[in-house]
FIDO-776587 format. One record per residue (C-alpha): residue in one letter; residue number from 1; x, y, z. Coordinates in steps of 0.02 Angstrom, whole numbers, plus 50000, padded with zeros to 5 digits. Example, Ala and Ser with C-alpha at 12.3 -4.5 7.8 and 13.67 -1.06 7.14 Angstrom:
residues 2
residu_num_east_north_up
a_1_50615_49775_50390
s_2_50684_49947_50357
***
This chain:
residues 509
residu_num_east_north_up
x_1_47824_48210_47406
x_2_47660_48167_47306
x_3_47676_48013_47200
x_4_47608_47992_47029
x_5_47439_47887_47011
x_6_47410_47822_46872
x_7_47248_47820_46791
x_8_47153_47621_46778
x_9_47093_47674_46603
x_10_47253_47738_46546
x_11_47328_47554_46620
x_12_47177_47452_46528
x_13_47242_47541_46406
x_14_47407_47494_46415
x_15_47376_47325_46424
x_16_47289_47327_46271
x_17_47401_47386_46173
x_18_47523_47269_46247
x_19_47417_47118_46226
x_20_47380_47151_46044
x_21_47575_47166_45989
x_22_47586_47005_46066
x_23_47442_46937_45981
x_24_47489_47024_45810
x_25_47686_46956_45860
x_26_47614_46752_45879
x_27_47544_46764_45715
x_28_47695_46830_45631
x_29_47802_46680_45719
x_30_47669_46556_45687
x_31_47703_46598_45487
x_32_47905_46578_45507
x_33_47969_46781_45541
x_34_48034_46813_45708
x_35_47990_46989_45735
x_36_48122_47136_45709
x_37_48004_47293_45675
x_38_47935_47396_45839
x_39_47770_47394_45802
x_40_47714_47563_45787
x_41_47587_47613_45680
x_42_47423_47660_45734
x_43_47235_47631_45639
x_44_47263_47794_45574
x_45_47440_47776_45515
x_46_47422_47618_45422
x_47_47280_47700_45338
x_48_47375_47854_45294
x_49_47506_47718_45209
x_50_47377_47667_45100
x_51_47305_47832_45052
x_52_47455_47921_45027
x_53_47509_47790_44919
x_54_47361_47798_44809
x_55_47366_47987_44803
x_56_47203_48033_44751
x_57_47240_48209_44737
x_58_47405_48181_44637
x_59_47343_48051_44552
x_60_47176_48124_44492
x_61_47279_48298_44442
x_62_47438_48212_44350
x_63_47294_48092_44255
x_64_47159_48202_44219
x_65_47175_48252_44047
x_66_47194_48053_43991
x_67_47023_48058_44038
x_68_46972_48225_43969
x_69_47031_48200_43807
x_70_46971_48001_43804
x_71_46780_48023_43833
x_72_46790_48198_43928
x_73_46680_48211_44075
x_74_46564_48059_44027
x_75_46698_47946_44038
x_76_46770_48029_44178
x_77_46619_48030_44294
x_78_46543_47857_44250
x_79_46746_47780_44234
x_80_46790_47841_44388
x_81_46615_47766_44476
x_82_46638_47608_44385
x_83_46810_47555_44403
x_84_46795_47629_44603
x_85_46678_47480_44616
x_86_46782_47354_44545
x_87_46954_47435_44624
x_88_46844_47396_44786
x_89_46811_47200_44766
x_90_46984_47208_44735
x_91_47004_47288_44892
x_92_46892_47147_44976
x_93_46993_47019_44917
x_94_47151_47073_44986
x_95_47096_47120_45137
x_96_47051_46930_45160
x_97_47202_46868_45119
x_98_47299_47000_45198
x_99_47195_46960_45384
x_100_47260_46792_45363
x_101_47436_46841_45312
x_102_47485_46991_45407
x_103_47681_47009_45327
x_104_47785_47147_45243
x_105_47792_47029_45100
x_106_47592_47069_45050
x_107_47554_47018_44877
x_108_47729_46920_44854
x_109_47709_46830_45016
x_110_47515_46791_44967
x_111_47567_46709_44826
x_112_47701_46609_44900
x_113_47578_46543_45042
x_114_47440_46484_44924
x_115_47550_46399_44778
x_116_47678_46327_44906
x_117_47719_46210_44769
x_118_47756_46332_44627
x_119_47897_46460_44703
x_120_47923_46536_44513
x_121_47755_46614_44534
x_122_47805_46706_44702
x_123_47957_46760_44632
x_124_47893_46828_44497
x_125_47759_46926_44579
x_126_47880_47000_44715
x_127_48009_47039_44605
x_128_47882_47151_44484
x_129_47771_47207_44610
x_130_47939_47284_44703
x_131_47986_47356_44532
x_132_47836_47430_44500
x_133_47843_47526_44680
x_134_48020_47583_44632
x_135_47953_47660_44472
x_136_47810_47747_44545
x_137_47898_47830_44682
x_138_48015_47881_44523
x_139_47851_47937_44424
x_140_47801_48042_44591
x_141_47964_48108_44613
x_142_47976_48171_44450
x_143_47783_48235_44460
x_144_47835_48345_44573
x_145_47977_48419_44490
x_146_47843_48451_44355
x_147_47728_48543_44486
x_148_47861_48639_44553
x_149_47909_48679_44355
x_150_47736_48719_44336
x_151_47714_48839_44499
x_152_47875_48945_44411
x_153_47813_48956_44249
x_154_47653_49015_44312
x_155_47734_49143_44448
x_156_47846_49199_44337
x_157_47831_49162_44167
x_158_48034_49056_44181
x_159_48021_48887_44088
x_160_48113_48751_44151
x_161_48214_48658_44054
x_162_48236_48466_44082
x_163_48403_48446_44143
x_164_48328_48576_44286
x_165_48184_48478_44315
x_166_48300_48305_44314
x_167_48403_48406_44448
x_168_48248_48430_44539
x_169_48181_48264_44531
x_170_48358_48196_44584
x_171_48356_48306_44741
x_172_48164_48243_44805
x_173_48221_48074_44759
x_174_48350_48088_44895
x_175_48230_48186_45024
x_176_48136_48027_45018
x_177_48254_47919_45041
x_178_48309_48028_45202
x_179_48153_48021_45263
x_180_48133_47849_45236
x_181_48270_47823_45342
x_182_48228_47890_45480
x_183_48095_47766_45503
x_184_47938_47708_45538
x_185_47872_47830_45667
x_186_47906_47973_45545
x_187_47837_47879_45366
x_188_47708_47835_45493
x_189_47680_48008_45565
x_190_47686_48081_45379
x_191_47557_47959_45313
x_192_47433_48016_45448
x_193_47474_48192_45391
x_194_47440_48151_45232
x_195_47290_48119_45252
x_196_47236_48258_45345
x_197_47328_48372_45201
x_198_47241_48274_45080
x_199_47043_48277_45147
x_200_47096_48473_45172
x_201_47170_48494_45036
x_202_47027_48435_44954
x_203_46922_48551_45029
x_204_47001_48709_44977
x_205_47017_48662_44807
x_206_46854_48601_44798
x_207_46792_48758_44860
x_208_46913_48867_44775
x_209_46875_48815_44598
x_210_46681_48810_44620
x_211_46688_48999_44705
x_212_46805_49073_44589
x_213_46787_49003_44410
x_214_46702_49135_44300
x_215_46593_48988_44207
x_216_46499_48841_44301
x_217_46484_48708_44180
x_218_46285_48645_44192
x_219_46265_48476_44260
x_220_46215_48397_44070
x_221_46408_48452_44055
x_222_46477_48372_44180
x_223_46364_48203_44167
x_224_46345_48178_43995
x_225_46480_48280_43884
x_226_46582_48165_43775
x_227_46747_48215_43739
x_228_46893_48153_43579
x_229_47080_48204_43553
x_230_47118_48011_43542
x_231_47110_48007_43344
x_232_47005_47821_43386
x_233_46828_47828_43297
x_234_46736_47707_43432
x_235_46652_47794_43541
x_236_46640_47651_43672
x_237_46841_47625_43651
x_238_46880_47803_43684
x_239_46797_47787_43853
x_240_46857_47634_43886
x_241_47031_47719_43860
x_242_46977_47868_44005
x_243_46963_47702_44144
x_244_47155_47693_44141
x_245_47151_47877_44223
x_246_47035_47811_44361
x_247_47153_47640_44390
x_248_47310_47735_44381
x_249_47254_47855_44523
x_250_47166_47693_44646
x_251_47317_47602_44622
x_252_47406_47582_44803
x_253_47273_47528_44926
x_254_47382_47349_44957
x_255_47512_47447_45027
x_256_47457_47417_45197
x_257_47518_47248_45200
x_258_47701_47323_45178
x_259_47707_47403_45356
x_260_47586_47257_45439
x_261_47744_47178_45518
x_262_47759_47383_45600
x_263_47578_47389_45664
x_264_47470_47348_45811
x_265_47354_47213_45779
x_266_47399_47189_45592
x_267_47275_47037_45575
x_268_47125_47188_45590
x_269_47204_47325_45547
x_270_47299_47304_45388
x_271_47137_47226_45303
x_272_47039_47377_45362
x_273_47148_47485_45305
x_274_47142_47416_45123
x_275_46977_47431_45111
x_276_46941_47596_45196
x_277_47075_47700_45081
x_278_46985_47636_44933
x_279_46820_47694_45002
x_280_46880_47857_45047
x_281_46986_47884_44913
x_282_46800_47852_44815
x_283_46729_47979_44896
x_284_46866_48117_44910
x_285_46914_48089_44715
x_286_46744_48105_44657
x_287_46713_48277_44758
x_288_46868_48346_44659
x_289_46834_48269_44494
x_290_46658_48359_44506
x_291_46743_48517_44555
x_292_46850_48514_44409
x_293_46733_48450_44264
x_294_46615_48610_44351
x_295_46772_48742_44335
x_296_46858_48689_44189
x_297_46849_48833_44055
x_298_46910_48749_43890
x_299_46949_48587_43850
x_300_47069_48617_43688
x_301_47169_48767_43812
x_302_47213_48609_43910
x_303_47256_48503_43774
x_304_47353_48641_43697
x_305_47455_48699_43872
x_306_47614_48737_43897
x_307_47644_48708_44054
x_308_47728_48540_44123
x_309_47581_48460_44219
x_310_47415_48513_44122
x_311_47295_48552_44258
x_312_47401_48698_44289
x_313_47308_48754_44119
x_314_47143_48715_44184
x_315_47186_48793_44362
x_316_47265_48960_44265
x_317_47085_48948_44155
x_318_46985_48938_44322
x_319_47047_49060_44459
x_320_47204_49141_44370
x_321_47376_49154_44445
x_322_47401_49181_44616
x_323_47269_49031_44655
x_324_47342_48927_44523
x_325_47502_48916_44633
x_326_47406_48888_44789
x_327_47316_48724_44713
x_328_47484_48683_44621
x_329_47584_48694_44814
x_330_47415_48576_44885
x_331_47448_48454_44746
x_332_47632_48450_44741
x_333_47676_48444_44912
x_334_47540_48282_44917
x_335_47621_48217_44786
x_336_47798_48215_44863
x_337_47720_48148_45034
x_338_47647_47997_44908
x_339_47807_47954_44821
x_340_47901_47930_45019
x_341_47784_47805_45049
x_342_47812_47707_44875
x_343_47996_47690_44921
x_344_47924_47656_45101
x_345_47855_47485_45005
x_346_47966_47446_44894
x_347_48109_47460_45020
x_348_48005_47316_45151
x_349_47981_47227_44969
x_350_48189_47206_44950
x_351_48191_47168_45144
x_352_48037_47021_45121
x_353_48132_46960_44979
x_354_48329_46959_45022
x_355_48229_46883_45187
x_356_48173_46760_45084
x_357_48331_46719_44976
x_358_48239_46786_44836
x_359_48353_46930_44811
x_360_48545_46939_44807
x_361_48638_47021_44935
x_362_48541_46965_45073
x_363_48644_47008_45240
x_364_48639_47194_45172
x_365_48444_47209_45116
x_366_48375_47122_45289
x_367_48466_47253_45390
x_368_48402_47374_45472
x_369_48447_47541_45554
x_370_48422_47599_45728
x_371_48277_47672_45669
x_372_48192_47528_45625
x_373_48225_47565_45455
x_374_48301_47431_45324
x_375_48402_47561_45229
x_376_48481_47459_45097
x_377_48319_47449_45012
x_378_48277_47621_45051
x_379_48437_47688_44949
x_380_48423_47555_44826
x_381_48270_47616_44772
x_382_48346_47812_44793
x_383_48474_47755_44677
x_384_48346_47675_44520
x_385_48255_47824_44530
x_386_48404_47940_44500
x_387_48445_47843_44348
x_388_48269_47837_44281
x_389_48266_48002_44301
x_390_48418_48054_44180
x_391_48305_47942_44045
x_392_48185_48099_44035
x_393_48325_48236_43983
x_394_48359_48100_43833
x_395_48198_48061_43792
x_396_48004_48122_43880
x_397_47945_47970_43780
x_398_48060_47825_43850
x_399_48034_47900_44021
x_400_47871_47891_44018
x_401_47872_47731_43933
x_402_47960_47666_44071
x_403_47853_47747_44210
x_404_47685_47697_44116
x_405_47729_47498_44150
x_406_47714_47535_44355
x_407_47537_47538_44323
x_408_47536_47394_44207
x_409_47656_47294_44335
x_410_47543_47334_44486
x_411_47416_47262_44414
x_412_47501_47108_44353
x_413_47556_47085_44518
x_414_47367_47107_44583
x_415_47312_46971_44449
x_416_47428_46849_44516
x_417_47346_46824_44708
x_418_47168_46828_44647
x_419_47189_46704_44517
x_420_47241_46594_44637
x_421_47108_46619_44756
x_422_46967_46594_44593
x_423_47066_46433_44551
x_424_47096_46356_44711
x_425_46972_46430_44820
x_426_47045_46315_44948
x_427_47226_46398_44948
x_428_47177_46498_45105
x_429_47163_46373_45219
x_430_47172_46498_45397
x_431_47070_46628_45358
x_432_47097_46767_45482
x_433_46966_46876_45576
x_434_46934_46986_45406
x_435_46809_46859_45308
x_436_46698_46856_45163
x_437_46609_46694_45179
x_438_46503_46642_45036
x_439_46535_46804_44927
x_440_46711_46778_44939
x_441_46717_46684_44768
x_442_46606_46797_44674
x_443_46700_46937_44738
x_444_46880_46856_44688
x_445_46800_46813_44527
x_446_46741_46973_44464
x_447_46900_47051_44540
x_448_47005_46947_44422
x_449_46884_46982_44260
x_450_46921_47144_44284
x_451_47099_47141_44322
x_452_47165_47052_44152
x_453_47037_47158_44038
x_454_47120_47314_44134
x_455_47314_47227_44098
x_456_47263_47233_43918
x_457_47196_47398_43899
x_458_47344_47472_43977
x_459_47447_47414_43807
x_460_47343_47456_43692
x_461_47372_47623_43579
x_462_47294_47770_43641
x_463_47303_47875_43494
x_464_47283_47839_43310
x_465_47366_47855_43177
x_466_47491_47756_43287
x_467_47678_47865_43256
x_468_47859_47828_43336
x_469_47806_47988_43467
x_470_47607_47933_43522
x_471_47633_47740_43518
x_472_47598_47667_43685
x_473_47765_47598_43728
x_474_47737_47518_43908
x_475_47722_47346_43796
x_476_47896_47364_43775
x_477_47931_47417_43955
x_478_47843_47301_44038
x_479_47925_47155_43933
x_480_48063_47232_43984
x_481_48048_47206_44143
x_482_47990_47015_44131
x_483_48137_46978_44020
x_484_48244_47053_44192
x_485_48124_46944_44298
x_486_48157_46800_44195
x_487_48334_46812_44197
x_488_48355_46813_44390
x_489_48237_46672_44401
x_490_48342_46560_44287
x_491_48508_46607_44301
x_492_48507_46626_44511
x_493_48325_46640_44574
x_494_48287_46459_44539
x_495_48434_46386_44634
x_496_48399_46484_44787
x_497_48219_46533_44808
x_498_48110_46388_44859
x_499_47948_46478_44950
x_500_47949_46600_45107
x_501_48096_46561_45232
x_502_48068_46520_45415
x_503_48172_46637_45533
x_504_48098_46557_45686
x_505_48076_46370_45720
x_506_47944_46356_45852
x_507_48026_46244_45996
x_508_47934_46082_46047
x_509_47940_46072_46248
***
């Protein structure tokens, strides 16, 4: 009987691996957090978390006409370029902080480390930062419920009304929460599929729309073409106003940090894989923005559509029906993979919190199944965005009123670490193996000029004249949310929430 000989590479290997969980396991102990995850997640699937969750195919296609009709493609191009640049110091500046602080909690946990002596500040960030990951996996749910009314209406001419598309959106609320369930290998599995589907993806639409639309726009077009449906007679406003489509779709790339306490070698890995999404995510949206602003036909036809998502209109304009619901299925199903992983974050959010004594309930929201999965936020989060939804058969305004302050609240929430870190450049005091040495001020610094002028653009009015059905409510939703904040904080938060929690006391022999 022949006996099985194992190969030394496959054992160095093995070792490896084995070694860095136990490296990656020390650190987490040496913060507090016994470990409870299995740690998982490849290079590659950590990645995939953070690109999925930025979505730059979803987020380019459900944002483009903000941009279209605020600057057209001049804004578009030179936006997207611009605030890329920035949304990649940003990048930079977590990934430092997130090398040296390799936790589920990521930007709530950041905060807590570096102001040790003001807790209201952590709570405050974690608490929005988790809502703001609820209602964007509610935004993407419901996006796709719009593609998939989009894809009928353009197949066969049926018009969808909004209790269907509420039913819809209800339905791939709760396939995400299944599939959040289930785990980490499969979120993990899907967010390296993702990103497959998504460089693909690109590439057939990419190639689609340049070989089939009748009309190539000429490259003064596409470079230089300014663009108005805002109502706003400032030129240099009315671009500035087409950046929120670029921020809205690079929003995610911190994301990594939620599934660090599920990977090998977190201390590397997470930081790389904030960074890398945002430079591929560069790279892959700017391919299909130039594709587009090449193949789109007429501008006013997409301001004027019918259809639920608008670059249906332009896809329709560009290579007619049966394509039209091929690029609609490549967005959509994209879309649905994105909005899995935002209730992936938002679920290790509750779990980092309730961990934490920073949100009630806590024996319910730090358990997890046997498949690794804490469920309690998972559902939790199922359950918000059910109710959400039922806002938009009401009212398309308040729901998206409601859904506009994610973006807002993410980038609240990013403010809130890099202030500290311009402030008291000294609040990292263990830098881990991801450093920026002597640019790491500069970096922090421009990172938080351009986070508060972005947190005050998103409230401004977008149209004028300013009516009860174009104001920009998301002031009002976003206060919303601080007043709920605020309560918490005073009426329970204060009482029980002093800083991160220790779960593991390291014994002195």
């Amino acid at each position: 009987m022949s006996q099985r000989v194992e190969s030394p590479l496959v054992a160095i290997t093995e070792n490896a691996k084995k070694d860095g969980i136990q490296i990656s396991d020390q650190r987490l102990l040496d913060l507090g957090y016994r470990p409870e995850f299995r740690r998982e997640m490849s290079l590659f699937g950590v990645l995939g978390m953070s690109f999925c969750t930025i979505g730059i195919l979803t987020g380019m296609s459900s944002a483009f006409q903000t941009g279209l009709f605020s600057g057209g493609p001049l804004g578009l191009f030179w936006g997207w370029n611009i605030c890329s640049f920035f949304m990649f110091l940003i990048a930079l500046s977590f990934a430092e902080i997130c090398s040296s602080y390799p936790t589920m909690g990521g930007l709530y946990f950041w905060v807590c480390k570096m102001k040790l002596d003001f807790p209201m500040l952590g709570f405050f960030t974690g608490w929005i930062y988790s809502i703001a990951m609820v209602f964007t996996g509610t935004s993407g749910n419901l996006s796709v419920a719009l593609y998939i009314a989009s894809m009928a209406e353009v197949g066969s001419g049926r018009t969808l009304t909004r209790v269907e598309i509420a039913a819809i959106a209800w339905g791939i609320n709760i396939l995400s929460g299944i599939i959040n369930t289930v785990g980490t290998k499969a979120v993990g599995r899907m967010s390296s599929f993702n990103a497959w589907w998504t460089l693909g993806g690109t590439f057939v639409l990419v190639v689609t729309l340049l070989v089939k639309s009748p009309v190539k726009n000429s490259a003064s077009f596409v470079f230089t073409d300014f663009e108005n449906f805002t109502g706003w007679s400032s030129r240099g406003f009315v671009v500035l106003l087409g950046f929120l489509q670029a921020v809205y779709t690079l929003e995610g790339c911190e994301t990594a940090a939620q599934v660090a306490e599920e990977a090998e070698r977190a201390e590397f890995l997470a930081p790389l894989a904030v960074v890398g999404s945002i430079v591929g995510s560069w790279l892959v949206g700017l391919a299909y923005m130039l594709a587009l602003l090449f193949s789109v036909q007429n501008i006013a036809s997409v301001q004027a559509t019918t259809y639920a998502i608008p670059i249906a209109q332009l896809f329709y304009d560009a290579v007619g029906t049966k394509l039209t619901v091929m690029c609609l299925v490549v967005v959509g199903f994209a879309q649905f993979m994105a909005s899995v992983t935002a209730f992936t974050a938002s679920s290790r959010l509750f779990y980092a919190l309730a961990r934490d004594n920073a949100f009630p309930a806590k024996d319910q929201f730090v358990a997890i199944n046997r498949f690794q999965a804490p469920y309690w936020g998972v559902w939790a989060s199922v359950l918000v965005g059910c109710i959400i939804s039922c806002a938009y058969i009401g009212s398309a305004v308040a729901f998206n009123a409601i859904l506009s302050s994610a973006a807002i609240a993410v980038m609240l929430s990013y403010l809130q670490p890099i202030t500290i870190r311009v402030f008291w450049p000294d609040s990292l005091p263990e830098p881990g193996p991801f450093r920026l040495g002597k640019w790491s001020w500069g970096v922090n610094f421009l990172s938080f000029l351009f986070s508060a002028f972005i947190c005050g653009l998103f409230v401004l009015p977008t149209v004028y004249p300013v009516n009860a059905l174009n104001m920009n409510y998301s002031v009002v939703a976003i206060g919303g949310v601080i007043v709920v904040v605020t309560v918490n904080w005073f009426s329970w938060g204060h009482r029980s929430f002093s800083g991160p929690m220790r779960t593991y006391t390291l014994e002195k022999p």
